[in-house]
N, C-alpha and C positions, 0 to 999 in steps of 0.2 A: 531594739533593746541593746544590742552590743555595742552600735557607736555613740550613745547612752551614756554605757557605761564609761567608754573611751574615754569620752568628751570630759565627764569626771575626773576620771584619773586625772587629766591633765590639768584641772583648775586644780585639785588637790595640791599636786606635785608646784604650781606656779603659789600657791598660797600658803605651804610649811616654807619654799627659800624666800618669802618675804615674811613671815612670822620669825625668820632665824634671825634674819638683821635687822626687824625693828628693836629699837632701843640701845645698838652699838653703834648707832650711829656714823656708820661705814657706810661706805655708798661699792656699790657693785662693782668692779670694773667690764666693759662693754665685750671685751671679750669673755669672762664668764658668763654674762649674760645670754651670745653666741652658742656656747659652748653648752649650757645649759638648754636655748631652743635644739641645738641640733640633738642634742639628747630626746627632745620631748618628742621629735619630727621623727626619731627609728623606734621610739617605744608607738607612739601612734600609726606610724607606717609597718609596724609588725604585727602592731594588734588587727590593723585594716587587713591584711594580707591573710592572716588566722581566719576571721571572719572571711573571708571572700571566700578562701579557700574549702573552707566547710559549707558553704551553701553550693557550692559549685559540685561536691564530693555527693550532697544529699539530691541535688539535683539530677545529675546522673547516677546513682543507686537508682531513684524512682523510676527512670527511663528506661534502664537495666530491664526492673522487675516488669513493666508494663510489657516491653518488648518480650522477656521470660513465657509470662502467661499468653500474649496472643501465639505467641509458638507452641507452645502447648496448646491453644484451643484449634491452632490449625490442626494441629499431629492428630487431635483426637477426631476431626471432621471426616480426616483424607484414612482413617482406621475405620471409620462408622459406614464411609462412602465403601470402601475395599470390603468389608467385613458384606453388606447389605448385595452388592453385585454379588459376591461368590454366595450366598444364599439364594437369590434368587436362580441362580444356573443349578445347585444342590435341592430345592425345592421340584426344577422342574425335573432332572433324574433320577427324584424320588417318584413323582407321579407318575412317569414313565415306568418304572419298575414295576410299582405296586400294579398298575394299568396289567403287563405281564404273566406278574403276578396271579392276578384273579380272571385271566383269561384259560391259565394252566388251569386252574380249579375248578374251572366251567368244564375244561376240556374232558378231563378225568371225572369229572361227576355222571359229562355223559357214556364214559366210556363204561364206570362201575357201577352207577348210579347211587354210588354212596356220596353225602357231600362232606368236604374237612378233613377226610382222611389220607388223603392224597398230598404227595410232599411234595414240593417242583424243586427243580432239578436245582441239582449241590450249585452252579453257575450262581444260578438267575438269585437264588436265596441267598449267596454270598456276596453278590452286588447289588443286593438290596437291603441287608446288613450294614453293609461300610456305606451306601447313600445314607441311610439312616442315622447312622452313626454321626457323619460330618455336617447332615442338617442339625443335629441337637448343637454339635458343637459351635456352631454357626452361631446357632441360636441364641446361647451364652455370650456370645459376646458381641451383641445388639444392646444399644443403650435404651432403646426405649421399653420400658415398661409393659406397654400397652400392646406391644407389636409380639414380646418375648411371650405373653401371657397366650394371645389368639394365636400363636405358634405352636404352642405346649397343647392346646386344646388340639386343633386343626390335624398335629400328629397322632392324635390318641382316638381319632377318629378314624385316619386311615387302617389303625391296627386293627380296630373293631371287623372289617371287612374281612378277615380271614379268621376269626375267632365265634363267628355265628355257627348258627346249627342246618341253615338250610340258603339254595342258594337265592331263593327269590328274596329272602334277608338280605342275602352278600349283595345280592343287584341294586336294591334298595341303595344299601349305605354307600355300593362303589358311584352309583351314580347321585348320590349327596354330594360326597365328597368331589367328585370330578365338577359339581355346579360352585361348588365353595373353594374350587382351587383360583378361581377366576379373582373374588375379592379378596381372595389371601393376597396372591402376585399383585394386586392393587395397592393393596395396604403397605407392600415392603416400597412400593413404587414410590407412593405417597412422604415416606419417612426417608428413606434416598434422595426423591430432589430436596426436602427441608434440607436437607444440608448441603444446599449449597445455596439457599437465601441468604446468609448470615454473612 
């Protein structure tokens, strides 16, 4: 459309200086005539040059932004990859703890034979706090949906184990949970390598 237009202009411009001398019956001389194409040849070589230069500008903007976005989809891949590793090493310091955990419970059940009322020791309770802690946080900031949801569940089951009334309960859930720790660690595995098909 623009060398279109161009093209225009210039039969315009060559058809108003021949509409100005018909009927004077003057004839041009050949150097205005000269003088008139190199006029036509910098308006049409500037208007080229306008046009080049704008597709050239729009051209790289769009190569810009395409580049932009794949940088970004890397950054978020090599965060989901980073984020998903230190979850799985937090997941497994978690079940290690709780493991701990509900062996102190056992322990002092048999020692009182009361069960649940027994606290383990200020340590082990404090490093299974901050494990706890850092798996939710983790968790948060997992893109997948599906993985964030069986995580929320998964830890709300470990709690359960110390919140029952007797231990042959506690045994029950701790050994649920220690058989479902196996397709948890599957599941983050699963969502880890996806990112790095892409």
């Amino acid at each position: 459309p623009e060398r279109t237009e161009v093209a225009s202009g210039t039969s315009t411009i060559c058809s108003s200086f021949c509409l100005a001398n018909q009927g004077t019956g003057e004839i041009m001389e050949p150097a205005t005539w000269g003088a008139i194409g190199a006029l036509i040849g910098t308006v049409v070589g500037a208007a080229a040059s306008v046009v080049t230069a704008y597709i050239a500008t729009r051209h790289a903007a769009s190569l810009q932004a395409a580049d932009d976005q794949a940088r970004r989809r890397d950054q978020g891949r090599a965060f989901q990859r980073n984020t998903l590793l230190a979850l799985q090493e937090a997941l497994s310091d978690l079940l290690r703890l709780e493991a701990r955990c509900h062996l102190e419970d056992r322990h002092a059940f048999r020692s009182t034979g009361v069960w649940g009322k027994n606290a383990v020791g200020e340590t082990l309770s404090e490093e299974n706090r901050l494990a706890r802690r850092w798996t939710m946080i983790l968790k948060e900031r997992v893109a997948d949906d599906a993985l964030r949801v069986a995580l929320d569940g998964f830890c709300g089951q470990l709690t359960q184990v110390s919140l029952v009334d007797s231990e042959a309960e506690a045994v029950t859930l701790f050994e649920r949970n220690m058989r479902q720790a196996t397709p948890m660690m599957e599941h983050i595995g699963r969502t880890l390598r996806a990112q790095y098909d892409h």
